[in-house]
N, CA, C and O atoms as a GROMACS GRO file, in nm:
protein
  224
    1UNK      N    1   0.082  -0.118   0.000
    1UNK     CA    2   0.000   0.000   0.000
    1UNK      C    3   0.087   0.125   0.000
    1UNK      O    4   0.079   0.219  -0.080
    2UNK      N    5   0.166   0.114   0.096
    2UNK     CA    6   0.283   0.242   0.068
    2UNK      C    7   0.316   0.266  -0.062
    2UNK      O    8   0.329   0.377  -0.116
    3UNK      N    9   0.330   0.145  -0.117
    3UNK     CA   10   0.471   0.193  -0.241
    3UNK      C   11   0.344   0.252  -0.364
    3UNK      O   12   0.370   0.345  -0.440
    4UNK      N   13   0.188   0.169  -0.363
    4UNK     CA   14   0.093   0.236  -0.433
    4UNK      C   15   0.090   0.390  -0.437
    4UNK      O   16   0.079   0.464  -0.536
    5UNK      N   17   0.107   0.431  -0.263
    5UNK     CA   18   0.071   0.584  -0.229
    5UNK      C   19   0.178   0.686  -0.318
    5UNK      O   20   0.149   0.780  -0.391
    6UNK      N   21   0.326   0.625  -0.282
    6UNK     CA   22   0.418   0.649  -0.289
    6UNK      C   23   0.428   0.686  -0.462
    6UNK      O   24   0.485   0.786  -0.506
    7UNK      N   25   0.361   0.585  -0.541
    7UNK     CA   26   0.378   0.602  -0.664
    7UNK      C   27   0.312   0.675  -0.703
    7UNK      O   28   0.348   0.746  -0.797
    8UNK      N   29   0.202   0.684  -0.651
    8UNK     CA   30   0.027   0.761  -0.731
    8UNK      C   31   0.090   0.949  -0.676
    8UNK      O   32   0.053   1.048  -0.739
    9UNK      N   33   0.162   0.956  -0.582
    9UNK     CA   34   0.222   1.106  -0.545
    9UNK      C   35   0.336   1.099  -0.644
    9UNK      O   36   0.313   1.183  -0.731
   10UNK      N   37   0.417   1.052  -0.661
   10UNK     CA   38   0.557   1.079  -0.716
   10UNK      C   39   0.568   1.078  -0.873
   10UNK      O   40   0.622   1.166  -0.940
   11UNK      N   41   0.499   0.942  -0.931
   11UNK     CA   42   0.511   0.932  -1.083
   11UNK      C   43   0.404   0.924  -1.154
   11UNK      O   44   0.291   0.920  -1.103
   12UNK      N   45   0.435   0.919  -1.319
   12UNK     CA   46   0.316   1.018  -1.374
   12UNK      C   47   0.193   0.852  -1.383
   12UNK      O   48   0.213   0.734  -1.356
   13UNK      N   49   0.120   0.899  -1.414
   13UNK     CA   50  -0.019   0.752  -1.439
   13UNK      C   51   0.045   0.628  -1.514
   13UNK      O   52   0.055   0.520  -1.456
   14UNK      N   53   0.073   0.641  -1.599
   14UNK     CA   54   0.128   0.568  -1.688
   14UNK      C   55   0.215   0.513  -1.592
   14UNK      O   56   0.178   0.411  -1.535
   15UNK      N   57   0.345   0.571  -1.559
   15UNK     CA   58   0.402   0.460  -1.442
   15UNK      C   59   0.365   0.386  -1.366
   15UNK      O   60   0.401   0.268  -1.363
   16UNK      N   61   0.277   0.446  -1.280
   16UNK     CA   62   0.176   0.352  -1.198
   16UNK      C   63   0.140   0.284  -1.230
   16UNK      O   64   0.158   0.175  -1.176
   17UNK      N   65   0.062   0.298  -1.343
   17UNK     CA   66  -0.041   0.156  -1.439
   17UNK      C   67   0.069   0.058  -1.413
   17UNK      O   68   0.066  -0.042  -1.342
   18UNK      N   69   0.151   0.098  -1.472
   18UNK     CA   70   0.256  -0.049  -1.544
   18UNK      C   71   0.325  -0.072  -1.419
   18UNK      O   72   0.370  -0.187  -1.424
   19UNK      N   73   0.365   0.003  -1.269
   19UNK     CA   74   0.444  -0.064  -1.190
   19UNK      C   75   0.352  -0.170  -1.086
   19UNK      O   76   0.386  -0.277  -1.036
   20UNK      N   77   0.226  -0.096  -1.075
   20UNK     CA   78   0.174  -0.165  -0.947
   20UNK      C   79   0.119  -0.280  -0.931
   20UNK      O   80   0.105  -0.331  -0.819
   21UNK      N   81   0.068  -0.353  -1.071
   21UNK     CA   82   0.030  -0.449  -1.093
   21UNK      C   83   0.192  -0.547  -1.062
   21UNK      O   84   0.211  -0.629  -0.972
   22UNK      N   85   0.309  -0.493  -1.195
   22UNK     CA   86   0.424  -0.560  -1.141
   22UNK      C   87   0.458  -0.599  -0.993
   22UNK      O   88   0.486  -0.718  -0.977
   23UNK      N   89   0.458  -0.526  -0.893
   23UNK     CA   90   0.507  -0.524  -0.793
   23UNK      C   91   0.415  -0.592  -0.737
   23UNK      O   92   0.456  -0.704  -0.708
   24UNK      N   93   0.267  -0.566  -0.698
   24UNK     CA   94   0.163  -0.664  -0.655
   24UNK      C   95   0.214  -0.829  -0.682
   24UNK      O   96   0.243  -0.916  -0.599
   25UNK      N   97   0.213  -0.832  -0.779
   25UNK     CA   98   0.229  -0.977  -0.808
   25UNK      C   99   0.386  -1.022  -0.796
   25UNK      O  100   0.411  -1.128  -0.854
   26UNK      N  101   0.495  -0.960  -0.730
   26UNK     CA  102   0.603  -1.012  -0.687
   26UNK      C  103   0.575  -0.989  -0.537
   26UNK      O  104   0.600  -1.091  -0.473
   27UNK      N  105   0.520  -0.861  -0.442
   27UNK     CA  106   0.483  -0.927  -0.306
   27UNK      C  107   0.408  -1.026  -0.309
   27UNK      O  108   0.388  -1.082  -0.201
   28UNK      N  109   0.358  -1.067  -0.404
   28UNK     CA  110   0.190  -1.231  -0.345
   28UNK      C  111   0.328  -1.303  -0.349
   28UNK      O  112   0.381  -1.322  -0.240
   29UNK      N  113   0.402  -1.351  -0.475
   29UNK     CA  114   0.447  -1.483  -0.472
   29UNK      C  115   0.570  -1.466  -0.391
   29UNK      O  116   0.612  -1.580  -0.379
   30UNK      N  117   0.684  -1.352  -0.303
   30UNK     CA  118   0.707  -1.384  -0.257
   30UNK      C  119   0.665  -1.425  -0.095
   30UNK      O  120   0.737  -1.485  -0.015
   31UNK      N  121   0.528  -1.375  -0.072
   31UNK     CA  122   0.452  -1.398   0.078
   31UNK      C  123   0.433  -1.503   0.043
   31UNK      O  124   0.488  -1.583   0.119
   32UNK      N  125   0.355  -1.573  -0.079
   32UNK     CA  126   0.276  -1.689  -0.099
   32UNK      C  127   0.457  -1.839  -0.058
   32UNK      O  128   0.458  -1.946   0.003
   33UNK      N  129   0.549  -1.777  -0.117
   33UNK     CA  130   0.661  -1.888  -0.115
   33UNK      C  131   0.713  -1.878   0.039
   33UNK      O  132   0.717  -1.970   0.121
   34UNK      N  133   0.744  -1.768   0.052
   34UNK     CA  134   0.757  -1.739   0.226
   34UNK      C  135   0.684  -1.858   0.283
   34UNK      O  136   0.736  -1.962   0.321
   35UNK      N  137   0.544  -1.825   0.283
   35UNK     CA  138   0.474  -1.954   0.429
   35UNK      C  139   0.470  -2.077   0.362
   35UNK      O  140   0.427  -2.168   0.433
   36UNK      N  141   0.508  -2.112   0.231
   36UNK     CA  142   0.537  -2.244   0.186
   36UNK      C  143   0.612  -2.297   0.233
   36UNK      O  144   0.583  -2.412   0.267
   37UNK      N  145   0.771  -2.236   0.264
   37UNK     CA  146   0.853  -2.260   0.306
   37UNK      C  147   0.862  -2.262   0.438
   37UNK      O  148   0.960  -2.322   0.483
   38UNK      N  149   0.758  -2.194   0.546
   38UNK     CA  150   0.766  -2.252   0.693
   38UNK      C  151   0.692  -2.349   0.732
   38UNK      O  152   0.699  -2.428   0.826
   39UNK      N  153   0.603  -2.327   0.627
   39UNK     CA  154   0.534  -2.442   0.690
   39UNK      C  155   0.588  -2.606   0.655
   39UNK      O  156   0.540  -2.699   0.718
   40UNK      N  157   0.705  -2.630   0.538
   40UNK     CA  158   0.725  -2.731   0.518
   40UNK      C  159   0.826  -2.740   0.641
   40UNK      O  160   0.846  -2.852   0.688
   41UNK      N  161   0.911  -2.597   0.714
   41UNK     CA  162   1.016  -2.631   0.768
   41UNK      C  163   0.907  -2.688   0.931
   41UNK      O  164   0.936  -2.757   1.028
   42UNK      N  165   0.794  -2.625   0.893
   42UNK     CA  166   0.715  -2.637   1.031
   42UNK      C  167   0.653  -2.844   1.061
   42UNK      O  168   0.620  -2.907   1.161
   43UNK      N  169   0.664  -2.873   0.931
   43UNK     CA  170   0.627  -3.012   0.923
   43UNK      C  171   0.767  -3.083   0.912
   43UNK      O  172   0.752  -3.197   0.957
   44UNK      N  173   0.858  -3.070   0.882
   44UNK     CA  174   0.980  -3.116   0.914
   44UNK      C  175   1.046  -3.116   1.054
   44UNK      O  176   1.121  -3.210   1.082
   45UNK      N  177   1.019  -3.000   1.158
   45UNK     CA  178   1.042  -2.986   1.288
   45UNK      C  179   0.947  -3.094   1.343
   45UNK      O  180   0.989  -3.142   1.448
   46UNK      N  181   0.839  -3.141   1.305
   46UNK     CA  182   0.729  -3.205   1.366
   46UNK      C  183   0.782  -3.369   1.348
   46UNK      O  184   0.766  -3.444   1.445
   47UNK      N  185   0.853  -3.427   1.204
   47UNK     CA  186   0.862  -3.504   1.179
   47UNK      C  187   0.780  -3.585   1.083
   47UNK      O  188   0.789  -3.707   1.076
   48UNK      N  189   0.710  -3.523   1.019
   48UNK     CA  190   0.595  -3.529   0.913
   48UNK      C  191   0.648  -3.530   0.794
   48UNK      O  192   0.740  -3.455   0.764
   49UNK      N  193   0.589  -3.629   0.700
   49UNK     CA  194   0.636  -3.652   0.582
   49UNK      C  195   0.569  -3.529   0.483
   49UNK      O  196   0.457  -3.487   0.507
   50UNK      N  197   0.645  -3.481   0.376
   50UNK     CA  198   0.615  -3.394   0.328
   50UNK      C  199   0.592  -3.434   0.134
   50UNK      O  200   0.570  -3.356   0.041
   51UNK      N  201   0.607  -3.582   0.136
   51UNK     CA  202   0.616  -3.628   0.040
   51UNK      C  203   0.545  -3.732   0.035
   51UNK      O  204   0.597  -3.819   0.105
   52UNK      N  205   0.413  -3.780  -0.034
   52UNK     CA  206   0.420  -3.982  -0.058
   52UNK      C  207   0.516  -4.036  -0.081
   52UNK      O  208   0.602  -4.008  -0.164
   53UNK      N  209   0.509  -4.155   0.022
   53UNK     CA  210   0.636  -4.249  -0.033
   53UNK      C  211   0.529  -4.411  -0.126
   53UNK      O  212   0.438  -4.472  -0.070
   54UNK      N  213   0.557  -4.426  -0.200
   54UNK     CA  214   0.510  -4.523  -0.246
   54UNK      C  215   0.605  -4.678  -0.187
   54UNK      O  216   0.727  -4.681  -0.203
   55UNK      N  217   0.556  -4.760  -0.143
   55UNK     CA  218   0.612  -4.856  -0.176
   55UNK      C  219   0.530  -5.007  -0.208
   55UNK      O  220   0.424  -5.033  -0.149
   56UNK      N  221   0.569  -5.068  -0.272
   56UNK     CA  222   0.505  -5.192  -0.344
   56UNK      C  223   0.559  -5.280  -0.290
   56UNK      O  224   0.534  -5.397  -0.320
   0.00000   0.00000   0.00000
């Protein structure tokens, strides 16, 4: 939300258009990979398989 404010005061429309969508969608996937990653470290501390194991 800052960097929206930040942009919509500082640069012209056209910048905005084209940055905020960019940037939106690099904070999701790095929040979205962030809690991917604790939570596998959170099921690994537990001892929980994080994979099927097949065996025949």
């Amino acid at each position: 939300m800052t960097l929206s404010i930040w942009l919509l005061l500082h640069a012209t429309l056209g910048t905005y258009l084209l940055v905020r969508p960019i940037a939106v969608a690099a904070i999701s996937l790095l929040a979205c990979t962030g809690s991917v990653t604790v939570f596998l470290g959170v099921l690994r501390r537990l001892g929980q398989q994080t994979r099927a194991v097949h065996t025949r």
